[in-house]
PyMOL Python script that loads the backbone (N, CA, C, O; Angstrom):
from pymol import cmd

cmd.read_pdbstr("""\
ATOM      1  N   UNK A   1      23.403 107.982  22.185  1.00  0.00           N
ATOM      2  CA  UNK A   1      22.399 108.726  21.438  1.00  0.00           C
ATOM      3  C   UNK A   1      23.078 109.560  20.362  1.00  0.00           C
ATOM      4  O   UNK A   1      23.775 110.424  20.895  1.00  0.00           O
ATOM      5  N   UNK A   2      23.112 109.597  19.254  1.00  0.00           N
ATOM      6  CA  UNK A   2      23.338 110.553  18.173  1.00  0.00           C
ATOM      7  C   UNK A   2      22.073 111.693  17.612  1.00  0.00           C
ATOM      8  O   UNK A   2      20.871 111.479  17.458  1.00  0.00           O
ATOM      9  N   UNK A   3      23.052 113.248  17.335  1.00  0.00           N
ATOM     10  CA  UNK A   3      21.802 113.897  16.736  1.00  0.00           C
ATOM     11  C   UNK A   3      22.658 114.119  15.418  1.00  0.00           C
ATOM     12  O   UNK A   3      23.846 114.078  15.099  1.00  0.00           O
ATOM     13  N   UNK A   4      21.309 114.404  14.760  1.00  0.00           N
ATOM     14  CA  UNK A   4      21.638 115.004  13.251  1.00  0.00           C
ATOM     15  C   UNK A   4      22.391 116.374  12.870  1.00  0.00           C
ATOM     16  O   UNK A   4      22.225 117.400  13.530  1.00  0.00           O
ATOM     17  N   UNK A   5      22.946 116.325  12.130  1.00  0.00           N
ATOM     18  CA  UNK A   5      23.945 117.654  12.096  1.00  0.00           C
ATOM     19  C   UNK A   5      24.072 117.954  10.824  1.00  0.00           C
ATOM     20  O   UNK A   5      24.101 116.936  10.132  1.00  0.00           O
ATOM     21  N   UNK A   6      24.180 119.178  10.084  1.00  0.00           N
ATOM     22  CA  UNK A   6      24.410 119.822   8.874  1.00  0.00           C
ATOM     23  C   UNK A   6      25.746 119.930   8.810  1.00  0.00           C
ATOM     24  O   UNK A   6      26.184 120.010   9.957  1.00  0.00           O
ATOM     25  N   UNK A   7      26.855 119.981   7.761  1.00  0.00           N
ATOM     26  CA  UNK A   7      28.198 120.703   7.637  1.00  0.00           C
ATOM     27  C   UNK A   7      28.326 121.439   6.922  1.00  0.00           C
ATOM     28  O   UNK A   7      28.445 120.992   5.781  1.00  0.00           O
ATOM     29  N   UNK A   8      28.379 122.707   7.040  1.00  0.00           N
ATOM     30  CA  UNK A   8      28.232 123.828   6.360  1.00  0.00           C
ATOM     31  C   UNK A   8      29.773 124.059   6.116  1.00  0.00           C
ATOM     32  O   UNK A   8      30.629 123.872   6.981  1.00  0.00           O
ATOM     33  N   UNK A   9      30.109 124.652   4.341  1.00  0.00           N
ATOM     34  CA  UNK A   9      31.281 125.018   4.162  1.00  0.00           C
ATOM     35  C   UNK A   9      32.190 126.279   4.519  1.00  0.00           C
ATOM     36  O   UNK A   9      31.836 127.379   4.096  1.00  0.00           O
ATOM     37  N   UNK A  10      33.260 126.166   5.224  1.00  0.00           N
ATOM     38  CA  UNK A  10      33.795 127.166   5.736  1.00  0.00           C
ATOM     39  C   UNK A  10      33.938 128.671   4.658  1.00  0.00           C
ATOM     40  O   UNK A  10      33.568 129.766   5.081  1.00  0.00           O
ATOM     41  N   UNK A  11      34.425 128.522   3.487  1.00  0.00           N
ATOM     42  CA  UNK A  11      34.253 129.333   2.463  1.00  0.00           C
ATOM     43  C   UNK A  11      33.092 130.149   1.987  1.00  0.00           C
ATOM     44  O   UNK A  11      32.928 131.346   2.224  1.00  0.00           O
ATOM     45  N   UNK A  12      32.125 129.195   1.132  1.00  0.00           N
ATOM     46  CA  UNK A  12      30.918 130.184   0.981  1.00  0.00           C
ATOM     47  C   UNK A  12      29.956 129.988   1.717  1.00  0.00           C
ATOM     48  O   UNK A  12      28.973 130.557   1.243  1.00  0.00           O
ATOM     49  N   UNK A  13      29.673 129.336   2.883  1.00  0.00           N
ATOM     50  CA  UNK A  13      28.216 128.456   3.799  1.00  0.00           C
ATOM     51  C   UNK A  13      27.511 128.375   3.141  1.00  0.00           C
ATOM     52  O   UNK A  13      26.888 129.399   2.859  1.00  0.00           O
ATOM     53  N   UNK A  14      27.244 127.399   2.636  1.00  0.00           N
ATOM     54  CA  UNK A  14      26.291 126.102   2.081  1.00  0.00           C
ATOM     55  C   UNK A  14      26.589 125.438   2.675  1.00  0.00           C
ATOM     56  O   UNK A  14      27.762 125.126   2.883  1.00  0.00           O
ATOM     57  N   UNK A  15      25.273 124.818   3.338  1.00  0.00           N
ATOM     58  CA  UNK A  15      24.951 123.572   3.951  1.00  0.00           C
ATOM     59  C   UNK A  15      25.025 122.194   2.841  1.00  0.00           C
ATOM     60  O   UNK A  15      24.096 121.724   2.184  1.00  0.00           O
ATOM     61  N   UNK A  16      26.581 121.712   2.899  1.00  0.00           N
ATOM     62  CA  UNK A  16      26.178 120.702   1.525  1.00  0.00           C
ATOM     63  C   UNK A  16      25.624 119.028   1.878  1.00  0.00           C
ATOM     64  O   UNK A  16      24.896 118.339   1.164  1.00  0.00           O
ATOM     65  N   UNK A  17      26.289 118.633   3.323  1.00  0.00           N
ATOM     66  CA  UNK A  17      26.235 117.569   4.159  1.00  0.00           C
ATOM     67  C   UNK A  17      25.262 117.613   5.085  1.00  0.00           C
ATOM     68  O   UNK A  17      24.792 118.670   5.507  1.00  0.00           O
ATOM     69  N   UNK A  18      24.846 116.293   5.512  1.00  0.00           N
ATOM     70  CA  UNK A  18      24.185 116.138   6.413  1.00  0.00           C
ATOM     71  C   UNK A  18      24.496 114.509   7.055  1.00  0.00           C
ATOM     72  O   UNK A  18      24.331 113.470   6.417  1.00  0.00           O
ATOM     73  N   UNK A  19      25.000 114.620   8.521  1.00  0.00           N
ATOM     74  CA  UNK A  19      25.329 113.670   9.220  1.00  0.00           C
ATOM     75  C   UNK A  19      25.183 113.261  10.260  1.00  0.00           C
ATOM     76  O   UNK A  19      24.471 114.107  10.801  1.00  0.00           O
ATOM     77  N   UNK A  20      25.511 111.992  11.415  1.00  0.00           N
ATOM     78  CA  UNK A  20      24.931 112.065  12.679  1.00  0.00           C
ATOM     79  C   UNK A  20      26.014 112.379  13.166  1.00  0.00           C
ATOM     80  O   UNK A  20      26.967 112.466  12.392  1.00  0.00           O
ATOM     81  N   UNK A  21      26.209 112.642  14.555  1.00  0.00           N
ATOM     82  CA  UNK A  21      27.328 112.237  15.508  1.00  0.00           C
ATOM     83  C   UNK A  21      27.051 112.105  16.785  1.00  0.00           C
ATOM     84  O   UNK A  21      26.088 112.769  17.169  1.00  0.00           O
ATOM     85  N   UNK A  22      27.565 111.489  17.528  1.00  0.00           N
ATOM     86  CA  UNK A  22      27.305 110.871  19.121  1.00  0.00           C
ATOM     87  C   UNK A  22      27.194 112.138  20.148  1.00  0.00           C
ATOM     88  O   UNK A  22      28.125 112.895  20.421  1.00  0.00           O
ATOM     89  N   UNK A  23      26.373 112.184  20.463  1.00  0.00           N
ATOM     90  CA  UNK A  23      26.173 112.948  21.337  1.00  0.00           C
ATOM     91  C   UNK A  23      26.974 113.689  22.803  1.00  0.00           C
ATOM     92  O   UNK A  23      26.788 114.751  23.397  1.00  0.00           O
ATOM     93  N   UNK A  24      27.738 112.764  22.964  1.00  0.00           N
ATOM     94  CA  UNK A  24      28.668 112.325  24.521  1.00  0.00           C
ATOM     95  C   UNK A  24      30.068 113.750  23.952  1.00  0.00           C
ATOM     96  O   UNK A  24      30.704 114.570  24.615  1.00  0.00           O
ATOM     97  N   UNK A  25      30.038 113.481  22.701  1.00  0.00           N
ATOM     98  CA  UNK A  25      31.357 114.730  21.953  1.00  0.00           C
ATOM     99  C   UNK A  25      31.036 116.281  21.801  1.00  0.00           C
ATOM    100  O   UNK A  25      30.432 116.806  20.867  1.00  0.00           O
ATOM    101  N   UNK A  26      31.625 116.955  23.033  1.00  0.00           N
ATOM    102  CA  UNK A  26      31.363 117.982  23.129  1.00  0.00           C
ATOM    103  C   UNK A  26      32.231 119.239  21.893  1.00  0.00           C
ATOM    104  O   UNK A  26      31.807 120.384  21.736  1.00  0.00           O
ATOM    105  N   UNK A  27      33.245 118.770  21.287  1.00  0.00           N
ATOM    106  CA  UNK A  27      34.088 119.279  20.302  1.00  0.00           C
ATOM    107  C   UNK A  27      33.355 119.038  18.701  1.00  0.00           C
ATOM    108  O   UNK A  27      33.016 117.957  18.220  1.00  0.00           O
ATOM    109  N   UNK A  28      33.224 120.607  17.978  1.00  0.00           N
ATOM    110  CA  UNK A  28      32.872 120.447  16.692  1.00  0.00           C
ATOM    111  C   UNK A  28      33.576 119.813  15.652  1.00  0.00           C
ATOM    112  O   UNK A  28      34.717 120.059  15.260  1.00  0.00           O
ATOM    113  N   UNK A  29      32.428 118.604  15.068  1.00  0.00           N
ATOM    114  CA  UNK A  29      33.027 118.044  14.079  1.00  0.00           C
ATOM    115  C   UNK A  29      33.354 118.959  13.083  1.00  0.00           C
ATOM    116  O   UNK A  29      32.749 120.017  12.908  1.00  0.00           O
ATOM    117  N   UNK A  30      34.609 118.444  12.215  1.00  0.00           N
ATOM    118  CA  UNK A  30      35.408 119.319  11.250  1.00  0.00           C
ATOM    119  C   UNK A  30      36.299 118.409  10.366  1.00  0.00           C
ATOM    120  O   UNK A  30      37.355 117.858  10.675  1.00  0.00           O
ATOM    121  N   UNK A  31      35.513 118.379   9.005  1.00  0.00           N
ATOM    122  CA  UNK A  31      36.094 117.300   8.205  1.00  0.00           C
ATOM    123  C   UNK A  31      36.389 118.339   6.942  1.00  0.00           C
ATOM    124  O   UNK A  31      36.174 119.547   6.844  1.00  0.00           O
ATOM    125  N   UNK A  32      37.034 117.274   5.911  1.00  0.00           N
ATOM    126  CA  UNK A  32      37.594 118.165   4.718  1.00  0.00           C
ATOM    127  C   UNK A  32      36.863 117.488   3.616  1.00  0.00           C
ATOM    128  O   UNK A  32      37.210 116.328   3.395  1.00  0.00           O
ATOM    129  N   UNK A  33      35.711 118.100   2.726  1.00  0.00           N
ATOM    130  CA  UNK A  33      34.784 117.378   2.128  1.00  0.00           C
ATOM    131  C   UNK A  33      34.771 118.214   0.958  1.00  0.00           C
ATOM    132  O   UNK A  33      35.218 119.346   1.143  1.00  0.00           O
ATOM    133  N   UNK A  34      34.267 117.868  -0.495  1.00  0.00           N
ATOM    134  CA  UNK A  34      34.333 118.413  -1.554  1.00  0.00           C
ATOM    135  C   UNK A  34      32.973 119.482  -1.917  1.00  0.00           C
ATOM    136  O   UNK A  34      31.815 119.133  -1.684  1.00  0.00           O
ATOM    137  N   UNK A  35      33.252 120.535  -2.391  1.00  0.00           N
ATOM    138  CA  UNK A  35      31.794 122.026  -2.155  1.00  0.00           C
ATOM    139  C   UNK A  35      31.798 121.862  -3.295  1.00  0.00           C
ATOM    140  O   UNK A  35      32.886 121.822  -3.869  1.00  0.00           O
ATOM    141  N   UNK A  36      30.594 121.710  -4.025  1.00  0.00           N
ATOM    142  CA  UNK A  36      29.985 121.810  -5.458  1.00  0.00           C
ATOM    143  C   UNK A  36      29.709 123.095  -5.909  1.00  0.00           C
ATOM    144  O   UNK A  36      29.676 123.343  -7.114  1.00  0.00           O
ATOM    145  N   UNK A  37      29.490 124.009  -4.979  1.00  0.00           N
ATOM    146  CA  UNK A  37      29.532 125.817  -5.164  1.00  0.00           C
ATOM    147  C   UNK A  37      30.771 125.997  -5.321  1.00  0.00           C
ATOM    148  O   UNK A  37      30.938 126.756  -6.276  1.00  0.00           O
ATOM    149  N   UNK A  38      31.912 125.618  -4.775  1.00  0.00           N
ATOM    150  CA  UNK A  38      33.436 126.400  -4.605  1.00  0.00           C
ATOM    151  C   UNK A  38      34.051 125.571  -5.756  1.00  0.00           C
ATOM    152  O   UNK A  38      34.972 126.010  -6.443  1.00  0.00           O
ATOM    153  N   UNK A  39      33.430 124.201  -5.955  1.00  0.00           N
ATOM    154  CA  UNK A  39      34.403 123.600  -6.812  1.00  0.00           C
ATOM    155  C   UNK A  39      35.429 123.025  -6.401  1.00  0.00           C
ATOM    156  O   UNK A  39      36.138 122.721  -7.361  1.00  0.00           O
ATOM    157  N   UNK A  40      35.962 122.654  -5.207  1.00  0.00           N
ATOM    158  CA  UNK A  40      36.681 122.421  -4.857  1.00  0.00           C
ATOM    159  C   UNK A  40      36.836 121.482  -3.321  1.00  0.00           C
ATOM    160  O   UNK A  40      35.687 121.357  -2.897  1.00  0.00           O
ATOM    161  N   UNK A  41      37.461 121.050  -2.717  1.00  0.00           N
ATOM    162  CA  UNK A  41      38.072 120.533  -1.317  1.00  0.00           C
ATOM    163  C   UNK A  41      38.123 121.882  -0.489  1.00  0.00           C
ATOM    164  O   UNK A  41      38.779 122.923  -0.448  1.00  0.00           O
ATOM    165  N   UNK A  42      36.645 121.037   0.393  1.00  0.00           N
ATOM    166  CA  UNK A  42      37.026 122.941   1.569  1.00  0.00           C
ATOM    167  C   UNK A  42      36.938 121.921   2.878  1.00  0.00           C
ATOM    168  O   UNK A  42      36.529 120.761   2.915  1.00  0.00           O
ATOM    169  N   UNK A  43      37.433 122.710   3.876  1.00  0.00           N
ATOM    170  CA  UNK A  43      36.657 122.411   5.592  1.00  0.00           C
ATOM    171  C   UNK A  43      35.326 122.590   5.558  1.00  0.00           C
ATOM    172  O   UNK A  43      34.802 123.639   5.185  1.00  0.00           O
ATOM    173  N   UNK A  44      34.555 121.325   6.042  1.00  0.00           N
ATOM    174  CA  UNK A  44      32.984 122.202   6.140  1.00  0.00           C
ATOM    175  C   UNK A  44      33.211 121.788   7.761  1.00  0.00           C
ATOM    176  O   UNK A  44      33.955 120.928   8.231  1.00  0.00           O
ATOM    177  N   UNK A  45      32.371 122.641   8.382  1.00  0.00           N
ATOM    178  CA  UNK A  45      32.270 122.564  10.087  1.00  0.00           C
ATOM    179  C   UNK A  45      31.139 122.429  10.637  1.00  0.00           C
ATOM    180  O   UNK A  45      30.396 123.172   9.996  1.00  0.00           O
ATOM    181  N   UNK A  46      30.486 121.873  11.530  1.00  0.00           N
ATOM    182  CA  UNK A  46      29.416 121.347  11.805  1.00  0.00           C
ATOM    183  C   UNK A  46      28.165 122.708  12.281  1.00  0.00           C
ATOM    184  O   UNK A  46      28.476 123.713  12.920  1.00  0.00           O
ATOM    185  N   UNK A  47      26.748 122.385  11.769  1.00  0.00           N
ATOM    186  CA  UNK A  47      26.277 123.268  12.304  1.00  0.00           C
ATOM    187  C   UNK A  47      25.017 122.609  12.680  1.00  0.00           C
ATOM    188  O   UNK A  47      24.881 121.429  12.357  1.00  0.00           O
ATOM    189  N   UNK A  48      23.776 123.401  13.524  1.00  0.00           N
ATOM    190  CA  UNK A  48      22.571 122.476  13.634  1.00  0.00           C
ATOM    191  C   UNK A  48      21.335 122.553  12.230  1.00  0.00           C
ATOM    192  O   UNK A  48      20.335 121.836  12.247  1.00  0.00           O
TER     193      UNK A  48
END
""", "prot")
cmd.dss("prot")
cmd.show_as("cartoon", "prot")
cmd.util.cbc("prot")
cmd.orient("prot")
């Protein structure tokens, strides 16, 4: 089962992403994705 998930940027939080992930993974997803507010390559970290 997968739920839907937001990735909000670690820097300024904006929610810029939106993705699924499997449910069974109890550890927050944490990818390195590009922020159109910061301008730049940030960590965004998963939120609901």
């Amino acid at each position: 089962m997968t739920i839907k998930i937001a990735l909000k940027c670690s820097v300024c939080g904006h929610k810029n992403y939106y993705t699924e992930k499997n449910n069974t993974k109890k550890t927050k997803l944490s990818l390195r994705k590009y922020c159109p507010n910061c301008n730049k390559h940030t960590e965004h970290v998963e939120t609901k």
